[in-house]
C-alpha positions as CSV (number, residue, x, y, z in Angstrom):
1,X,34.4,-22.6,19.6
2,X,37.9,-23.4,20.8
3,X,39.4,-20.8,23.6
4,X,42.4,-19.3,23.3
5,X,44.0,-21.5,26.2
6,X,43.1,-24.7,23.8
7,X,44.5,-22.8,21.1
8,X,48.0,-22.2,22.5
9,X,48.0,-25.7,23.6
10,X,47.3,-27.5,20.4
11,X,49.9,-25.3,19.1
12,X,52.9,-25.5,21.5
13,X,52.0,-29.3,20.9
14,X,52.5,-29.0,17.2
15,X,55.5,-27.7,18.1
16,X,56.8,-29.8,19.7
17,X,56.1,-32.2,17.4
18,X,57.8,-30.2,14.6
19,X,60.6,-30.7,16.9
20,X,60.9,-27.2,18.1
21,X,62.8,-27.0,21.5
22,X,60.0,-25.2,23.0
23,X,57.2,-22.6,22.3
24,X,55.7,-19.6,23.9
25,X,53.4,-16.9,23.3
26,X,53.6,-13.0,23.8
27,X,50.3,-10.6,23.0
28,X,51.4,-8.7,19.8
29,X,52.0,-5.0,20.9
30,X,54.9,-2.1,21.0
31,X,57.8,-2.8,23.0
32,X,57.9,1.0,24.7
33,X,60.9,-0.4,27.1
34,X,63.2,-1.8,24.2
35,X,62.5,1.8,22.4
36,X,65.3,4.1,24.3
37,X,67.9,0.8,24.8
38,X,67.6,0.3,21.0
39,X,68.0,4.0,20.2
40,X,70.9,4.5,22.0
41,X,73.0,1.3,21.5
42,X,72.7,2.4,17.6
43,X,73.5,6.1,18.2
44,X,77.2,4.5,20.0
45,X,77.6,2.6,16.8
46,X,78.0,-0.6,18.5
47,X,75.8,-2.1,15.3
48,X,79.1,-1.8,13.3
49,X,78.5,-1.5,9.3
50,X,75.3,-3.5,9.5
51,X,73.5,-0.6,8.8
52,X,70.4,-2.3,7.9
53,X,69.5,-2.2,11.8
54,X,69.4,1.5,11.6
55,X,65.9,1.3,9.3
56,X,62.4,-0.1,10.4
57,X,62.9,1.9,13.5
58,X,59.4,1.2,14.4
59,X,58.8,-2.2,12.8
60,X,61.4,-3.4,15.1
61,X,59.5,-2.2,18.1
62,X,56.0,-3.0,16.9
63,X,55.4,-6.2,15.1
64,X,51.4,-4.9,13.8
65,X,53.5,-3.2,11.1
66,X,54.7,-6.5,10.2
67,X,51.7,-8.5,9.9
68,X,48.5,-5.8,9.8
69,X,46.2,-6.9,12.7
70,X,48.7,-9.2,14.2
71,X,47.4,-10.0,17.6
72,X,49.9,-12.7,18.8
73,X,54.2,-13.8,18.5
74,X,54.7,-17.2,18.6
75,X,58.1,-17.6,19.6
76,X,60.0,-21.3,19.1
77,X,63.0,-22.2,20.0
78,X,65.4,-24.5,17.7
79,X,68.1,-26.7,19.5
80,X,71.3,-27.0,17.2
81,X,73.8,-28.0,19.9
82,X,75.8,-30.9,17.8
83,X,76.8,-34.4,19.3
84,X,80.4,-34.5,17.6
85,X,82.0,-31.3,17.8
86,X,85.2,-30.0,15.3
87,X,88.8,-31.3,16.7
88,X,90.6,-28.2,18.7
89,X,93.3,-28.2,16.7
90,X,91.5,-26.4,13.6
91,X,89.7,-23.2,12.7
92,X,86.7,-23.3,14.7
93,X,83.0,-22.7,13.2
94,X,80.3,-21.6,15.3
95,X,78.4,-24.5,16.1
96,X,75.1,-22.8,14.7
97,X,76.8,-23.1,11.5
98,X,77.7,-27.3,11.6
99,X,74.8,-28.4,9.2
100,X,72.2,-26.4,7.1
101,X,71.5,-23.0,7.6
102,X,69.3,-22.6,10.5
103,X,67.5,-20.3,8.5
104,X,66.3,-22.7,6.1
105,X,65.0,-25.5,8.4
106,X,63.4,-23.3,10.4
107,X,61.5,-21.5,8.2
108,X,60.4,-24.5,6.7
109,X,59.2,-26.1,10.1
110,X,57.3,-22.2,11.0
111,X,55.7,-22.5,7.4
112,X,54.1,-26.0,8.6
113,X,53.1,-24.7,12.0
114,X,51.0,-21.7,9.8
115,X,49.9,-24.7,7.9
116,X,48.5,-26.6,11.3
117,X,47.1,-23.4,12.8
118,X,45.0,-22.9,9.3
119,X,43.7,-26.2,8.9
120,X,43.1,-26.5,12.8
121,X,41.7,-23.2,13.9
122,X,40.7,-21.5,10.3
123,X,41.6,-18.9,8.6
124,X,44.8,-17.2,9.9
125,X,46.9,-13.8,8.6
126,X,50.5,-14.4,9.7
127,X,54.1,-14.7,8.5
128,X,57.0,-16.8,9.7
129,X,60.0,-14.8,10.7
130,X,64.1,-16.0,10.7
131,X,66.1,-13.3,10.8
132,X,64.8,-12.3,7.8
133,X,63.1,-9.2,8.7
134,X,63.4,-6.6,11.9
135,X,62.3,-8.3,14.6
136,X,63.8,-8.4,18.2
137,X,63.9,-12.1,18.7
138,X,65.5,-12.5,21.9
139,X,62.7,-10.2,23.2
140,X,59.9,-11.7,22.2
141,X,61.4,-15.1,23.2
142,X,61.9,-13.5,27.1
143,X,58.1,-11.8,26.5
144,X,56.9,-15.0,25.7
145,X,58.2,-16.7,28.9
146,X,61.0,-18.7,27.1
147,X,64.1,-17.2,28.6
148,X,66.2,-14.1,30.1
149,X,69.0,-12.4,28.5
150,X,72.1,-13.4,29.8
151,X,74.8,-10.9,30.2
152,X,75.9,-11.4,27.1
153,X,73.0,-10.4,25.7
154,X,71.7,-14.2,24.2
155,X,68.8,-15.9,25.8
156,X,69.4,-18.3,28.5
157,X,66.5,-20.9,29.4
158,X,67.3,-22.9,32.6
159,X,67.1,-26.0,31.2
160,X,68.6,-25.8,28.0
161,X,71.0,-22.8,28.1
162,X,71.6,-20.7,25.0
163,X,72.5,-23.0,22.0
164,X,69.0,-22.6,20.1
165,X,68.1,-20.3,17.0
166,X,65.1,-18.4,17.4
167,X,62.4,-17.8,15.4
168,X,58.2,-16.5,14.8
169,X,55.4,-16.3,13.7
170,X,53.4,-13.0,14.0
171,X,49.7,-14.1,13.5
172,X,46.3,-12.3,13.9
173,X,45.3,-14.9,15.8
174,X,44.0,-14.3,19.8
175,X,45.8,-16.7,22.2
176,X,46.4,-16.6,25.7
177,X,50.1,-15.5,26.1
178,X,52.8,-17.0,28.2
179,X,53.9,-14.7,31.4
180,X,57.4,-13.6,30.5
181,X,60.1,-14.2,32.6
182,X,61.4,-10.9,34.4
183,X,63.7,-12.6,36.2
184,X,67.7,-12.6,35.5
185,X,68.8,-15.8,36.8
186,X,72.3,-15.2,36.1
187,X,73.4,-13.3,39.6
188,X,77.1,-12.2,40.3
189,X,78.2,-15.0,37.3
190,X,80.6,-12.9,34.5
191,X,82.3,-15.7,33.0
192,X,81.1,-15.2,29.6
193,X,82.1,-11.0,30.2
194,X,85.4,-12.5,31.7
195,X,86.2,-14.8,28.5
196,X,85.6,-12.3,25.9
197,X,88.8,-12.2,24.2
198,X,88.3,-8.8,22.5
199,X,86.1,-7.2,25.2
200,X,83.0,-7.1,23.1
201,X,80.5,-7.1,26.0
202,X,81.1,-3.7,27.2
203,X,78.8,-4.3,30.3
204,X,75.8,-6.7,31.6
205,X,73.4,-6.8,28.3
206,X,75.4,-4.3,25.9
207,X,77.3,-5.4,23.2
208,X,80.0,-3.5,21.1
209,X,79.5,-6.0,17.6
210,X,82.3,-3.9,16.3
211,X,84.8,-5.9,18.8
212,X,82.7,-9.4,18.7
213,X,84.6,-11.8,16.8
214,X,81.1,-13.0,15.3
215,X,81.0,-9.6,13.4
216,X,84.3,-9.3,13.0
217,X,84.6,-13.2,10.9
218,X,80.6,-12.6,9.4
219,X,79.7,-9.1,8.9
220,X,82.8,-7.2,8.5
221,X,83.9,-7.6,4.7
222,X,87.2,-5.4,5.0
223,X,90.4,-6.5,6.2
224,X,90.0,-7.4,9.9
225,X,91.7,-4.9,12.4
226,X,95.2,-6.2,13.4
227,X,94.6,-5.2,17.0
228,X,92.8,-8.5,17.3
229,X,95.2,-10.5,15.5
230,X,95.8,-12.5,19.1
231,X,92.6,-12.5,20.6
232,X,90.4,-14.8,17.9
233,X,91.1,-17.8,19.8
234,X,91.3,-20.0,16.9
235,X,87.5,-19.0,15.2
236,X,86.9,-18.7,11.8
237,X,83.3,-18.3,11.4
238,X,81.4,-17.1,14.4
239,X,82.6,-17.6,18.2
240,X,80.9,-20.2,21.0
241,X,83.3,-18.5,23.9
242,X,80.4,-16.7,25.6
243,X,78.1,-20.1,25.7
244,X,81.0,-22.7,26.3
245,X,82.0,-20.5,29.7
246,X,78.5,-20.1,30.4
247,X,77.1,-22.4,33.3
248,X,73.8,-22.6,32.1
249,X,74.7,-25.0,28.4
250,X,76.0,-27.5,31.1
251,X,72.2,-29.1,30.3
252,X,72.6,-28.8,26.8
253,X,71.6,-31.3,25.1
254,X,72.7,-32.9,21.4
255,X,70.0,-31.9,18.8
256,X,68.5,-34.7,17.1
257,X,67.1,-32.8,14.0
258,X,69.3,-34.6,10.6
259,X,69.4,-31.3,8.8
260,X,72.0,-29.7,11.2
261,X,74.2,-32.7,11.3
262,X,77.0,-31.3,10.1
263,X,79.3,-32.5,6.6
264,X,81.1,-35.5,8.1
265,X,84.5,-34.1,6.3
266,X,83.9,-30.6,8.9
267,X,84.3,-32.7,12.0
268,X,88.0,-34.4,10.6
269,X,89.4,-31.9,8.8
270,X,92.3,-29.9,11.1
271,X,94.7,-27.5,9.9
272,X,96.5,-28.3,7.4
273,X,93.4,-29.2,5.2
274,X,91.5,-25.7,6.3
275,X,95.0,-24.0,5.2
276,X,94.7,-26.4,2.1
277,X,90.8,-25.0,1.3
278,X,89.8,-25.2,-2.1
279,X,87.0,-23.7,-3.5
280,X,85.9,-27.1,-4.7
281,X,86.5,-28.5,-1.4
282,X,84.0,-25.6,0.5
283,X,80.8,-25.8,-2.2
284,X,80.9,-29.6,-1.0
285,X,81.7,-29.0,2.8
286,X,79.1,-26.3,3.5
287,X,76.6,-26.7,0.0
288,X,73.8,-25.8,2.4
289,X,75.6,-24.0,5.5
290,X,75.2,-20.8,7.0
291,X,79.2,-20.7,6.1
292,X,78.2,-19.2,2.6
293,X,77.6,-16.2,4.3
294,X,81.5,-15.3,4.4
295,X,81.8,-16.5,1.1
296,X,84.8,-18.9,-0.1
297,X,87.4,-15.5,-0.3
298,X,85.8,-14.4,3.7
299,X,86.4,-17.9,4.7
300,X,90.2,-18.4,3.4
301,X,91.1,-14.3,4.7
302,X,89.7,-15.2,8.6
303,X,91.6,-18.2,8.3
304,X,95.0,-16.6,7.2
305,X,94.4,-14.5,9.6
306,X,94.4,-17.2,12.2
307,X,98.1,-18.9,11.0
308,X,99.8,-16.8,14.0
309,X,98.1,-18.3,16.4
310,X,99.2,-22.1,17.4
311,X,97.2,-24.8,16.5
312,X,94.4,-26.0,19.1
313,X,94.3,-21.6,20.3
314,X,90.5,-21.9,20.9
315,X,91.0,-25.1,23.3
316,X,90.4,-23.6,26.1
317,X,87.5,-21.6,25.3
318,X,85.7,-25.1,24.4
319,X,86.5,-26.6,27.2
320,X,85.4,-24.0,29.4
């Protein structure tokens, strides 16, 4: 019979070998101390109009109602930092968003690590989860000893910093789980609080979406709120300020997995051809990109909304 320490190991080295930045594992059980913090960040309304956080109160908090039985979270951890970023002078895309949706790829790579634990170990009950159902990744990725959350609320690893998707699979599976990592290893640092341009981290760890230029270029399908018309900083889809500041992604690292690698026609194209955007010209650009979440009309309204602002405005946010 194999143990559960042989277990985790043969799967953190399948892994790896999926090319997963790393992998740890936390005991499936109900996070009591995420309970209150969750309860009372969506009573402020700082979830904005994604209302869908406000149901599965308690599948969020207790992954067993997920997967019946489950006994374990594998957490992994997907690297998308790119090796050619966009040119300053143009509507900036959150780097997540370069190649194919993150979703996609890793969903495919979780379904093979189910595959490898079945034909390895036997017959497992489990389901591979990308933000495709309530679960609280970041804090299963710090329960399973992968991270901390950084003050602005994203998961910082010492040796890799914060540009990584997460994802997991929530099996039924014993294993030995990963000591998580209690520490915050960020001390008196505030740069990425300091560099919000719409002061969407309210405090250490708390996050007002309704100001985060994320939400506000994503989520938000009305017109966006003119008070921020000077403080995008040049983004279109998403925003990197918070990890570009951030001391820790000095070790990141370029990805090497070919379905992020972004169209080669995003990493030319500066303003005049974003301003230019045809609808033709986007199916091609992002056929398979997370950028189909805004939608062509979502895409073309953030970036009129940008025209005020001089070209390069989000230089020195990437080069901080």
């Amino acid at each position: 019979m194999i143990s559960k320490a042989e277990k985790s190991r043969l799967i953190k080295a399948e892994a790896q070998r999926l090319g997963f930045l790393d992998c740890g594992i936390a005991e499936a059980r109900f996070l009591e101390e995420e309970a209150p913090r969750l309860e009372t960040w969506l009573r402020r309304g700082y979830h904005g109009e994604m209302k869908w956080m406000e149901g599965h109160f308690d599948k969020r908090l207790d992954p067993r109602e997920l997967v019946p039985g489950a006994r374990a979270v594998i957490s992994v951890l997907l690297n998308y930092y790119p090796e050619k970023k966009q040119p300053t002078a143009a509507p900036q895309i959150a780097k997540y968003a370069y190649g194919e949706d993150y979703h996609w790829v890793m969903k495919r790579k979780l379904k093979d690590l189910l595959a490898y634990i079945r034909r390895t170990i036997g017959a497992v009950e489990g389901r591979p989860f990308v933000d495709s159902a309530p679960v609280m990744d970041r804090v299963w990725a710090r329960e399973a000893g992968l991270g901390w959350q950084g003050k602005h609320t994203l998961l910082l690893s010492k040796g890799t910093g914060s540009f990584y998707v997460i994802g997991e699979l929530i099996v039924d599976l014993e294993l030995e789980p990963d000591a998580p990592i209690r520490t915050d290893h960020c001390g008196s640092c505030t740069r990425c609080i300091d560099a919000c341009p719409t002061d969407a981290i309210i405090e250490p760890n708390l996050l007002d979406a309704n100001k985060c230029i994320s939400y506000l270029t994503i989520e938000l399908k009305e017109a966006l709120p003119t008070e921020h018309q000077e403080q995008m900083e040049g983004w279109a889809f998403g925003c990197d300020i918070c990890q570009d500041v951030c001391p820790w992604n000095r070790f990141a690292e370029p990805h090497d997995e070919p379905d992020l690698a972004p169209h080669p026609q995003l990493t030319e194209m500066e303003w005049p051809e974003w301003e230019q955007l045809s609808e033709e010209a986007y199916r091609r650009v992002f056929k398979k990109s997370a950028v189909k979440r805004a939608q062509y009309q979502g895409l073309k309204r953030n970036i009129r909304f940008l025209q005020k602002q001089p070209p390069g405005a989000g230089e020195d946010a990437e080069e901080g």
